[in-house]
mmCIF file of the C-alpha atoms, coordinates in Angstrom:
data_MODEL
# 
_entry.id   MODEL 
# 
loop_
_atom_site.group_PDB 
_atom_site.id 
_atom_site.type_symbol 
_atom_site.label_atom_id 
_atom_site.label_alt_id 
_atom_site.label_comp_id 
_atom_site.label_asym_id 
_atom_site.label_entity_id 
_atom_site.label_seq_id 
_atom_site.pdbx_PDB_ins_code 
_atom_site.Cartn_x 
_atom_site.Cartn_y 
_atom_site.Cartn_z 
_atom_site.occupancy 
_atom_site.B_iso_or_equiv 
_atom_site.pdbx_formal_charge 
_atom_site.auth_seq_id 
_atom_site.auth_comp_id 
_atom_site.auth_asym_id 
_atom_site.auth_atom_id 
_atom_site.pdbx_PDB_model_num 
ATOM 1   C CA . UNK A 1 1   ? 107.802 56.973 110.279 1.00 0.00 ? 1   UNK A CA 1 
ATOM 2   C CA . UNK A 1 2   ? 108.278 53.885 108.488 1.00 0.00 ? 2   UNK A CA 1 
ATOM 3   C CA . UNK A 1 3   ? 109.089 53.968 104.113 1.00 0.00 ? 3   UNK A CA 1 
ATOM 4   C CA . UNK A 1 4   ? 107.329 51.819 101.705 1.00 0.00 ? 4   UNK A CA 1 
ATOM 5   C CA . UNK A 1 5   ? 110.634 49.316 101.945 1.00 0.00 ? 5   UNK A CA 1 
ATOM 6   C CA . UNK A 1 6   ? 110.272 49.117 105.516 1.00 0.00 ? 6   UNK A CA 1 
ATOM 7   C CA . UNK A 1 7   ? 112.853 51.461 106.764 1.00 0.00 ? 7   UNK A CA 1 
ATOM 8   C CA . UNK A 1 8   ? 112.002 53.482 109.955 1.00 0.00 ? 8   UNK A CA 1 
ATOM 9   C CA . UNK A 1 9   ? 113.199 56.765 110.022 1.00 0.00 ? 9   UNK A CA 1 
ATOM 10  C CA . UNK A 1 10  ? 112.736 58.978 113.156 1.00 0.00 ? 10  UNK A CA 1 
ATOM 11  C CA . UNK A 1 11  ? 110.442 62.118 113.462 1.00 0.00 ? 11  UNK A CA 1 
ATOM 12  C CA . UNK A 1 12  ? 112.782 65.301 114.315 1.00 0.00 ? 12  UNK A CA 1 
ATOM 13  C CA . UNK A 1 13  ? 110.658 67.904 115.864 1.00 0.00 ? 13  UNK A CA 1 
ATOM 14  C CA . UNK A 1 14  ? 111.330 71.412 114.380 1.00 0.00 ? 14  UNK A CA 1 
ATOM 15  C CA . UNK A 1 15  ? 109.402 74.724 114.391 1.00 0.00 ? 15  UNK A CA 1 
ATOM 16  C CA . UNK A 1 16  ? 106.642 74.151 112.499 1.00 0.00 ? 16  UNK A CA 1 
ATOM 17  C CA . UNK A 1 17  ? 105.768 69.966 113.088 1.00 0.00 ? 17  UNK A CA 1 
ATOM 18  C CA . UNK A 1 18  ? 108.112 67.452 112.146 1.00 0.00 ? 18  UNK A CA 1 
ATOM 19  C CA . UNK A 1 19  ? 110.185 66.076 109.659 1.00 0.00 ? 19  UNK A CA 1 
ATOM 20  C CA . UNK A 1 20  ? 111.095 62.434 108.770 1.00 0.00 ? 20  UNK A CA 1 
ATOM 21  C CA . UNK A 1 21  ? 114.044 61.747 106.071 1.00 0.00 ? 21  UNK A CA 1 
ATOM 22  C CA . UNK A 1 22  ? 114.597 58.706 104.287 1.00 0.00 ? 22  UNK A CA 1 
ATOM 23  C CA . UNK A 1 23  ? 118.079 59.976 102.220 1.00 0.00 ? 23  UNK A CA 1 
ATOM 24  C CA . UNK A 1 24  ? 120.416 57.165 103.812 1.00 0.00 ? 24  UNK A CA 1 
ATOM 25  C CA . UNK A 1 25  ? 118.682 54.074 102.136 1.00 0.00 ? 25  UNK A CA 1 
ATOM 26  C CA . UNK A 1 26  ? 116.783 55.873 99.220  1.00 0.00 ? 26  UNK A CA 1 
ATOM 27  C CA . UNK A 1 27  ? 120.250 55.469 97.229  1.00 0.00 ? 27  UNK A CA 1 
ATOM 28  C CA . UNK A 1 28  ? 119.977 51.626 97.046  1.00 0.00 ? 28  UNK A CA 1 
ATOM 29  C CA . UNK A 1 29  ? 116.456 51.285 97.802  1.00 0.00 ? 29  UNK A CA 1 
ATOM 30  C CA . UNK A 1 30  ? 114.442 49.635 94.218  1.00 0.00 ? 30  UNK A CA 1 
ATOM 31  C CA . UNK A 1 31  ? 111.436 51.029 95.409  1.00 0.00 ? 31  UNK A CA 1 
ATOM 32  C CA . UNK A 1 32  ? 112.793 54.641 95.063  1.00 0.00 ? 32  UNK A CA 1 
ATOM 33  C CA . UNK A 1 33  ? 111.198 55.061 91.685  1.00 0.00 ? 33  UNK A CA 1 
ATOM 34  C CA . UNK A 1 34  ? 107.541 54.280 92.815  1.00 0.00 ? 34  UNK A CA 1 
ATOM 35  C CA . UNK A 1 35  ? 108.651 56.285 96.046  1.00 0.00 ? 35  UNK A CA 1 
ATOM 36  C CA . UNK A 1 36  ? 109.754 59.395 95.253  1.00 0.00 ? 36  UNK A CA 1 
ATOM 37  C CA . UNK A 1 37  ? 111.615 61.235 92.674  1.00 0.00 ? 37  UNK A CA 1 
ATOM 38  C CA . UNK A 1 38  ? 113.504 64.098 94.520  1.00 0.00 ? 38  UNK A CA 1 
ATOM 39  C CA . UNK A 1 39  ? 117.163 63.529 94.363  1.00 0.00 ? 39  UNK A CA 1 
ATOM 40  C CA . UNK A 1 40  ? 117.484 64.233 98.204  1.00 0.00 ? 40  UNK A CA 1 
ATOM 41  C CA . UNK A 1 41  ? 115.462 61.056 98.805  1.00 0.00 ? 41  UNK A CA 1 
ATOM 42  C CA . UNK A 1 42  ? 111.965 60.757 100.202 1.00 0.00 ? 42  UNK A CA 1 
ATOM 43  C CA . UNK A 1 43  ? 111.177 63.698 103.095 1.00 0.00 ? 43  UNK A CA 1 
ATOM 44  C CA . UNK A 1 44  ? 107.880 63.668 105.130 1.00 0.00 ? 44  UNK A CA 1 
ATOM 45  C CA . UNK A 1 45  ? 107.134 66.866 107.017 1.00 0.00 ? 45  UNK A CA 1 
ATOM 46  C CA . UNK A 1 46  ? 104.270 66.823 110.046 1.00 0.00 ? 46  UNK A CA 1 
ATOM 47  C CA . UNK A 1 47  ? 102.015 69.393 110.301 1.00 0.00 ? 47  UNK A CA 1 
ATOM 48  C CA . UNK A 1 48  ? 102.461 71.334 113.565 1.00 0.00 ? 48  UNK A CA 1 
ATOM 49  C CA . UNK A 1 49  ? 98.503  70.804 114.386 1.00 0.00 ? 49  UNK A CA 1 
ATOM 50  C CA . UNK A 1 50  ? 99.206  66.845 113.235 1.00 0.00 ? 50  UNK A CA 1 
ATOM 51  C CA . UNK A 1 51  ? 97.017  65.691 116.394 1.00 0.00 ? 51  UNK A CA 1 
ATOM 52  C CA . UNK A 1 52  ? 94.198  68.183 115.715 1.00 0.00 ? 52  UNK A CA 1 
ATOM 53  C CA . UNK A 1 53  ? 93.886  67.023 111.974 1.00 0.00 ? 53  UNK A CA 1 
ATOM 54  C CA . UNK A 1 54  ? 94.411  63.629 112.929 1.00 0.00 ? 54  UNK A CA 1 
ATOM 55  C CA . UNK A 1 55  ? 91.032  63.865 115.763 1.00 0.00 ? 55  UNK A CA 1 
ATOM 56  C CA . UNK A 1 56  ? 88.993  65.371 112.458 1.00 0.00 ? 56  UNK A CA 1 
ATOM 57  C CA . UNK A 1 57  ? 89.579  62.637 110.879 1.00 0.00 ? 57  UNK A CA 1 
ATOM 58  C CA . UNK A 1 58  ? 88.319  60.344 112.949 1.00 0.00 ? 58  UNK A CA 1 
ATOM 59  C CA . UNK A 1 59  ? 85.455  62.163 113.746 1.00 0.00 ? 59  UNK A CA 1 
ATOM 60  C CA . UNK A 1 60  ? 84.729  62.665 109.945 1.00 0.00 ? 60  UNK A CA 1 
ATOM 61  C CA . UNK A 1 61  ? 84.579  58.876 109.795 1.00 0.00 ? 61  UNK A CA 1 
ATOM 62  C CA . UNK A 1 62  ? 81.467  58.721 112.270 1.00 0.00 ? 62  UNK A CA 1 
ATOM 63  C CA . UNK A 1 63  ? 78.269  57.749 109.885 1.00 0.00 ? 63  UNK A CA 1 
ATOM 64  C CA . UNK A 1 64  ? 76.684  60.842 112.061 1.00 0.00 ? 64  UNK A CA 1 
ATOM 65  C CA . UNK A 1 65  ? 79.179  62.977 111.139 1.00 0.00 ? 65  UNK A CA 1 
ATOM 66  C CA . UNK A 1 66  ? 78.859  62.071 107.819 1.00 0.00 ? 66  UNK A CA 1 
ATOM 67  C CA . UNK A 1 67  ? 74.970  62.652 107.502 1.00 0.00 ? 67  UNK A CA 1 
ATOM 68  C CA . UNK A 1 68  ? 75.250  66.091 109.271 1.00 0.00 ? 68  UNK A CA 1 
ATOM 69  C CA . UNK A 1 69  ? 77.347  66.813 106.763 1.00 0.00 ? 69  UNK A CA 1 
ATOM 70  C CA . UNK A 1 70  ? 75.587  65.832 103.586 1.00 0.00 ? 70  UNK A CA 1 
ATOM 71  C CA . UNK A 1 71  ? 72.847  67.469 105.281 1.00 0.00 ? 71  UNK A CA 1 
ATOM 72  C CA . UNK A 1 72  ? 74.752  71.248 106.288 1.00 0.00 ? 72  UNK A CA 1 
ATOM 73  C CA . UNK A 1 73  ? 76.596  71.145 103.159 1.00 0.00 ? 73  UNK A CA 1 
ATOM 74  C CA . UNK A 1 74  ? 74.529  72.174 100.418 1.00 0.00 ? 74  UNK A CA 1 
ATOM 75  C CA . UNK A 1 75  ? 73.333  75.196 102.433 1.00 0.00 ? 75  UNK A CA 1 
ATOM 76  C CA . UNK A 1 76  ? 76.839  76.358 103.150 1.00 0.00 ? 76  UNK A CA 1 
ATOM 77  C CA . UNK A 1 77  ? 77.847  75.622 99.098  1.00 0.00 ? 77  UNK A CA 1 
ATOM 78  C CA . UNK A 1 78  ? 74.599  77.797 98.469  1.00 0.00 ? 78  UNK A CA 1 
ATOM 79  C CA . UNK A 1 79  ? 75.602  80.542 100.385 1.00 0.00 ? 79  UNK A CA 1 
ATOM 80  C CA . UNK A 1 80  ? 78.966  81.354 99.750  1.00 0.00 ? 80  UNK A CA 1 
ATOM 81  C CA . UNK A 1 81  ? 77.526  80.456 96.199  1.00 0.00 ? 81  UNK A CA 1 
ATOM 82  C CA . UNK A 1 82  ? 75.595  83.762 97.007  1.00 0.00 ? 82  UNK A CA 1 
ATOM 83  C CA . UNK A 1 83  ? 78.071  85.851 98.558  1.00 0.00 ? 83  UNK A CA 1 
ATOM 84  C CA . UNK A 1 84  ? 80.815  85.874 96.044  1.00 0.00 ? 84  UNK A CA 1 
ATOM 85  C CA . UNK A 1 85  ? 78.704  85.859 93.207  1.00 0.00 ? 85  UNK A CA 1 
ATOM 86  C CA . UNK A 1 86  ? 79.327  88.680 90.178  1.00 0.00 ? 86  UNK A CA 1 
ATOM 87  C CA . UNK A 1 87  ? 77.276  91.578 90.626  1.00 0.00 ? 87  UNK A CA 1 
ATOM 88  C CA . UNK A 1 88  ? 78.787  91.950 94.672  1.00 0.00 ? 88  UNK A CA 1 
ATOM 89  C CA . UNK A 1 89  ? 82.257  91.228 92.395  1.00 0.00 ? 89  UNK A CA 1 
ATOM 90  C CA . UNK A 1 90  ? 82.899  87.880 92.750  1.00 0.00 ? 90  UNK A CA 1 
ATOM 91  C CA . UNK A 1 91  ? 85.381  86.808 95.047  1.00 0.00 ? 91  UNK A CA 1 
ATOM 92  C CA . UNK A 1 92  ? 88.160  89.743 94.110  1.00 0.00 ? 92  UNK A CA 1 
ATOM 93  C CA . UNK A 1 93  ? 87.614  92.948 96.826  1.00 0.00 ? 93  UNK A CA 1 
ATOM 94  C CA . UNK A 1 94  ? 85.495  95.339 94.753  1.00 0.00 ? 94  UNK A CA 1 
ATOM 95  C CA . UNK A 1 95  ? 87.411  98.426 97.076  1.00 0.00 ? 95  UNK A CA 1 
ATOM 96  C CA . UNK A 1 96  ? 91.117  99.592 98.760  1.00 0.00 ? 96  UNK A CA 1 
ATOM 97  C CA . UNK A 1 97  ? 92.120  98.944 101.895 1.00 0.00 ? 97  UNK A CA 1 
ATOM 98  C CA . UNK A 1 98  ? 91.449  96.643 104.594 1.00 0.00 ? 98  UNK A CA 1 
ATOM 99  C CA . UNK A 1 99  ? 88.801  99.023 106.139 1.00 0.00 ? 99  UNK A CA 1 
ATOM 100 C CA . UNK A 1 100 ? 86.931  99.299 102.836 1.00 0.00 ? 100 UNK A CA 1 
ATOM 101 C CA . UNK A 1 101 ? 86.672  95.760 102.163 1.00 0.00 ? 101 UNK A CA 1 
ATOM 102 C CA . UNK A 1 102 ? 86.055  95.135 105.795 1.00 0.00 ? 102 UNK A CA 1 
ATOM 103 C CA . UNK A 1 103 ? 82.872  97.564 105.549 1.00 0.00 ? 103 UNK A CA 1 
ATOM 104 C CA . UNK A 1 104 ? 82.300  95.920 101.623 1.00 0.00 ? 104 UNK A CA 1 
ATOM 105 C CA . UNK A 1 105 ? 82.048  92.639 103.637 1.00 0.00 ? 105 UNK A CA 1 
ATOM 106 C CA . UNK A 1 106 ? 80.031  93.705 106.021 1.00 0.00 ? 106 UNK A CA 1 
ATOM 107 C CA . UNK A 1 107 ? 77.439  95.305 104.263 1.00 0.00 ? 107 UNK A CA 1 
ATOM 108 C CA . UNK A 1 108 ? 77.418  92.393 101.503 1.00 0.00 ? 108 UNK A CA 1 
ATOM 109 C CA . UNK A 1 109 ? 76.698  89.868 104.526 1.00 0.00 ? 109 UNK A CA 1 
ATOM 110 C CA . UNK A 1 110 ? 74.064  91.662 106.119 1.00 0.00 ? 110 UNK A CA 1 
ATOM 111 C CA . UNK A 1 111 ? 72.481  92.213 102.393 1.00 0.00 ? 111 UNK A CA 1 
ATOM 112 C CA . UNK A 1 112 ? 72.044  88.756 102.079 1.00 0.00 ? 112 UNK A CA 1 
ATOM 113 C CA . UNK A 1 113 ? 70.585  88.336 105.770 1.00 0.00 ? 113 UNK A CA 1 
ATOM 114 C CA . UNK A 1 114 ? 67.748  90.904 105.293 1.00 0.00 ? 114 UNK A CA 1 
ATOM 115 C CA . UNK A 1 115 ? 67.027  89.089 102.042 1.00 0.00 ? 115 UNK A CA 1 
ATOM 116 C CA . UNK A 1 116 ? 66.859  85.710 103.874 1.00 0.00 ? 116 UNK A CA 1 
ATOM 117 C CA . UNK A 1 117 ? 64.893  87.572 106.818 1.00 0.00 ? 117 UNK A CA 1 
ATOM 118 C CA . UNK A 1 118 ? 62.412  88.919 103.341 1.00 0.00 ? 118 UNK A CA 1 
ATOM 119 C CA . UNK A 1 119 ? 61.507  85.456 102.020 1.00 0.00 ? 119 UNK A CA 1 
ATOM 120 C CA . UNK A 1 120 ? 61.237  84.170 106.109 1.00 0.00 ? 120 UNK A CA 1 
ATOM 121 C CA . UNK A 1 121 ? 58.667  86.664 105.879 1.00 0.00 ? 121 UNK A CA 1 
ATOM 122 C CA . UNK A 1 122 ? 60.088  89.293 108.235 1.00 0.00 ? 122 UNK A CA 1 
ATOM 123 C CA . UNK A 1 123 ? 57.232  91.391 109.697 1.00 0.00 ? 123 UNK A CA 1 
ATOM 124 C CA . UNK A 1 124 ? 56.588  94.391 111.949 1.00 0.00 ? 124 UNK A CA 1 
ATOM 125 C CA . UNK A 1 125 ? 53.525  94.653 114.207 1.00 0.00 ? 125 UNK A CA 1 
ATOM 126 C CA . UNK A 1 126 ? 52.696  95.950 117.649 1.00 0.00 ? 126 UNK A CA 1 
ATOM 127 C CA . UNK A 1 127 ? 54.777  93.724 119.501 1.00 0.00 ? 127 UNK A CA 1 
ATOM 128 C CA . UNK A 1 128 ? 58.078  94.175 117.434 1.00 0.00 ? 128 UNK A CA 1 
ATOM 129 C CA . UNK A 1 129 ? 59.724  92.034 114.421 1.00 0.00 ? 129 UNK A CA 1 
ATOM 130 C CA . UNK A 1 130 ? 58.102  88.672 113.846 1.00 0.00 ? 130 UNK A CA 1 
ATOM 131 C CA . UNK A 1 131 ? 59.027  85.792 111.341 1.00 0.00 ? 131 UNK A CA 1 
ATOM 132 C CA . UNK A 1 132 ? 55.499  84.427 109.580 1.00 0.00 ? 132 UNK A CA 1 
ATOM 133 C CA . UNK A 1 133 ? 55.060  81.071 110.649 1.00 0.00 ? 133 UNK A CA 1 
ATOM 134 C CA . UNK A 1 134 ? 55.065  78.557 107.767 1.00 0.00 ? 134 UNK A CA 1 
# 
């Protein structure tokens, strides 16, 4: 890991990532201001998943990556839009207890699925359920 004045400090593993510590040359250093203002010196701690994030990010800078994503995300926004709005109590648990809000959950999700099954145009006949075709 290498500081804004060009001193290299070595990653030391521990149990969660990584850490890097500039504290010897933050002292005398005259970028320290613009660098950091703990009084321990500059400190730069690695995720433990650093090489996971790190292949995201790549793949986030893929222009079809990107487009999928313009194109998935206003659906997703819209939907958790719909599950945590007010009258299902917003995004606080509406119940006690981890089974409660489990079932709460559950029942809240498969609410909005049978209402997104409704306007699909969810049907019954002789063979079985059938979406209308559009």
């Amino acid at each position: 890991m290498t500081c804004p004045a060009g001193h290299a400090a070595p990653i030391v593993p521990s149990g969660r990532g990584g850490k890097a510590t500039f504290r010897p040359w933050c002292a005398s250093c005259p970028l320290r201001p613009a660098c950091t203002a703990s009084q321990h010196g500059r400190t730069i701690s690695i995720h433990p998943q650093e090489p996971v994030l790190q292949k995201a990010r790549a793949a986030q800078r893929d222009p079809a990556w990107q487009q999928q994503y313009r194109t998935d995300r206003p659906v997703v926004e819209r939907k958790v839009s719909h599950f945590t709005r007010r009258p299902w109590g917003g995004r606080k648990a509406r119940t006690r207890g981890l089974a409660r809000i489990t079932t709460d959950l559950y029942a809240r999700a498969a609410a909005l699925n049978w209402a997104r099954l409704a306007v699909l145009g969810l049907g019954q006949d002789q063979d079985g359920w059938t979406l209308r075709a559009t």
